[in-house]
C-alpha positions, 0 to 999 in steps of 0.5 A, a space after each residue: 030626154 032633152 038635148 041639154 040633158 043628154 050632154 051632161 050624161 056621163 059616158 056620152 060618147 059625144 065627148 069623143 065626136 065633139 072634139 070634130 064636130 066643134 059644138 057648144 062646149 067644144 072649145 077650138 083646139 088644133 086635131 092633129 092628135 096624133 102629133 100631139 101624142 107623138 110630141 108627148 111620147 118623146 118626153 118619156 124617152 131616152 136615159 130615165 133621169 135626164 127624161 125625168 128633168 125633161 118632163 119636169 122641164 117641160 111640165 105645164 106642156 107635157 101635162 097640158 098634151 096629156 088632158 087635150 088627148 085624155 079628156 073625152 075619153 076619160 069622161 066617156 069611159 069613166 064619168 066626170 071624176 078623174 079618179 080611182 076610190 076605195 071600193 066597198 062590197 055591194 057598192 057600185 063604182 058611181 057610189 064609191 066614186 061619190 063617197 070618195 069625194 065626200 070622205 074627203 069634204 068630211 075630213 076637211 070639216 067643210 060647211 057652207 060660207 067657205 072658200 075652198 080651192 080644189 087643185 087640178 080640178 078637171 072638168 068639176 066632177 069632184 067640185 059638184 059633188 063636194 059643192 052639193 054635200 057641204 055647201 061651200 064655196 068651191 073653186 077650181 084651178 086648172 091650166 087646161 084651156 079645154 076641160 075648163 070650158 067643158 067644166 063651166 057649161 056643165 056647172 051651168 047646165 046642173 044650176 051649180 054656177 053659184 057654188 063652183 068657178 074656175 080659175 086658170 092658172 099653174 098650181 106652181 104659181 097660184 095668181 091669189 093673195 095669201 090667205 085667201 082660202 079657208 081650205 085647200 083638196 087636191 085629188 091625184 093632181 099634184 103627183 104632175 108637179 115638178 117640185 112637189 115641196 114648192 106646190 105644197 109651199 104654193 098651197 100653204 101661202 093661200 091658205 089662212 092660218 089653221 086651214 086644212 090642205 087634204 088630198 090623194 096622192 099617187 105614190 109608189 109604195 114601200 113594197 116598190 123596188 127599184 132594183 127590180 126591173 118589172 117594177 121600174 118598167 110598170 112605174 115608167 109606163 104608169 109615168 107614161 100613161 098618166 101624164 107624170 114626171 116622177 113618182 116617189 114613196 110615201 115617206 117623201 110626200 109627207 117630208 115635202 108636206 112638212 118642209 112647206 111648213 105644214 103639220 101633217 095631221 095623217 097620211 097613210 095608203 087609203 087603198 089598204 082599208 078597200 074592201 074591193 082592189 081600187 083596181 077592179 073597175 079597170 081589170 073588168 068585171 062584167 055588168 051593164 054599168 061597168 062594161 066600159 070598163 072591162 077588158 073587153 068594152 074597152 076593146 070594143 070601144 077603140 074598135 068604135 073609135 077606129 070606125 068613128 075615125 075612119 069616117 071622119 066623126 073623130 080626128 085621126 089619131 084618136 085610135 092611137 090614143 084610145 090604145 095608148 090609154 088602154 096600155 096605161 089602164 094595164 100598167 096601173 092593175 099591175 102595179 095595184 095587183 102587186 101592191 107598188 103603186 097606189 093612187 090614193 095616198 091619203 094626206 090632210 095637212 095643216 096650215 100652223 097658227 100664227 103665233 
């Protein structure tokens, strides 16, 4: 296998050695992890509300901190789609993974000659993937300096360059004219919004008249109680672990969708129609392909970072950050398993027709 080959596997473990060793699509970013993770840490404290403003104060930082910490190990442990999916029986999580993408692509009616902005795109996995099923245009906007610079060489080492670019900017302030986009997806991105009715009025001013916005949401469900003490700790923890300002219940999503000004065409909790819990792929079920994923692989795999750490291959700090990942990944199977929070609100939404 070629060298070229091997770093756009997903589940390379290069991507954590990378962040030291500085190679090709590493791009240069301060290795004091641990102050990074430090300094994020301290947006979750104190009194909830007057954290939550802080975060949403300090949004772009804050979600900047989280990708620069996560990234690698998102990839090594998950592959280059950052996202939960409905999970059918006898199919495997890569597939489930896939059809998530493509469901959504289908729902939007994309084809090729297209213009279509994925928000919050990562490092492109979904984009790759919609690119090839539908043969639009797919651009990717994304405020992480890193994931970006990662997203490109791996557009180029699949011969996708032509279909899929990247556009660095804030979602809250999109540098494109009005009407510059056939339509527009988002896949668990804008729950790190601070104001989630003016990014969908954000969305909404790029689309053209008639263009579809669809998505997955992270919400509390309407089975959340915010009188009960374990259920307002797994959603802080899950605020925590994931990078977020606040989460809400789904009645404020699609009531944020229609003050933008869109006609919201469904939303309902996709996670409900899963054959399999959206969940299981972090509560570990033993196979070769999955074993990152268990209980156990993840372990094994934050003892492996401590090693890599402690003969320099990675930064300090990144066994600290291996564990506070995992500590998020137990909080996000409780509150599946309890059935308070989902990840995939799905929404599609339309741009009205002028008159």
């Amino acid at each position: 296998m070629s060298n070229q080959s091997h770093r756009a596997m997903e589940g390379d473990l290069s991507r954590i050695i990378a962040i030291t060793r500085k190679e090709k699509d590493a791009v240069n970013r301060d290795d004091k992890v641990d102050d990074t993770l430090n300094t994020y840490k301290d947006l979750f404290k104190g009194d909830d509300k007057k954290a939550i403003e802080s975060r949403k104060k300090h949004y772009t930082t804050m979600v900047n901190q989280f990708y620069d910490l996560a990234t690698d190990f998102y990839e090594f442990g998950w592959g280059q789609s950052f996202h939960f999916a409905t999970r059918h029986k006898l199919e495997s999580f890569e597939a489930s993974i896939a059809r998530h993408e493509m469901y959504l692509a289908h729902q939007l009616g994309l084809f090729p000659g297209m213009k279509v902005l994925d928000i919050g795109c990562g490092v492109g996995g979904p984009m790759r993937t919609i690119a090839r099923f539908s043969g639009s245009h797919v651009v990717g906007l994304n405020n992480n300096d890193y994931q970006i610079q990662r997203g490109k060489r791996i557009n180029e080492q699949v011969g996708l360059s032509h279909l899929c670019s990247f556009l660095k900017a804030d979602f809250m302030n999109i540098p494109c004219e009005d009407e510059s986009f056939d339509c527009a997806y988002q896949i668990e991105a804008t729950c790190h919004a601070p104001n989630l009715t003016n990014c969908y009025k954000e969305i909404y001013r790029i689309l053209k008249p008639g263009g579809l916005f669809g998505g997955y949401e992270w919400i509390m469900t309407n089975k959340y109680n915010p009188n009960d003490p374990t259920h307002v700790k797994c959603k802080k923890e899950i605020e925590l672990g994931n990078g977020l300002p606040d989460l809400v219940q789904p009645a404020e999503i699609v009531q944020c969708l229609k003050d933008a000004g869109f006609e919201v065409i469904t939303a309902f909790d996709l996670a409900e129609t899963s054959d399999l819990p959206w969940y299981l792929p972090l509560s570990g079920t033993f196979s070769i392909s999955g074993f990152l994923h268990t209980g156990v692989g993840r372990y094994l795999t934050g003892k492996f970072t401590q090693l890599l750490e402690l003969v320099k291959l990675a930064p300090a700090g990144s066994y600290n950050t291996n564990v506070w990942l995992q500590n998020a990944a137990t909080y996000l199977v409780e509150g599946g398993s309890k059935e308070i929070f989902s990840p995939m609100f799905f929404i599609l939404a339309r741009k009205v027709e002028k008159n």
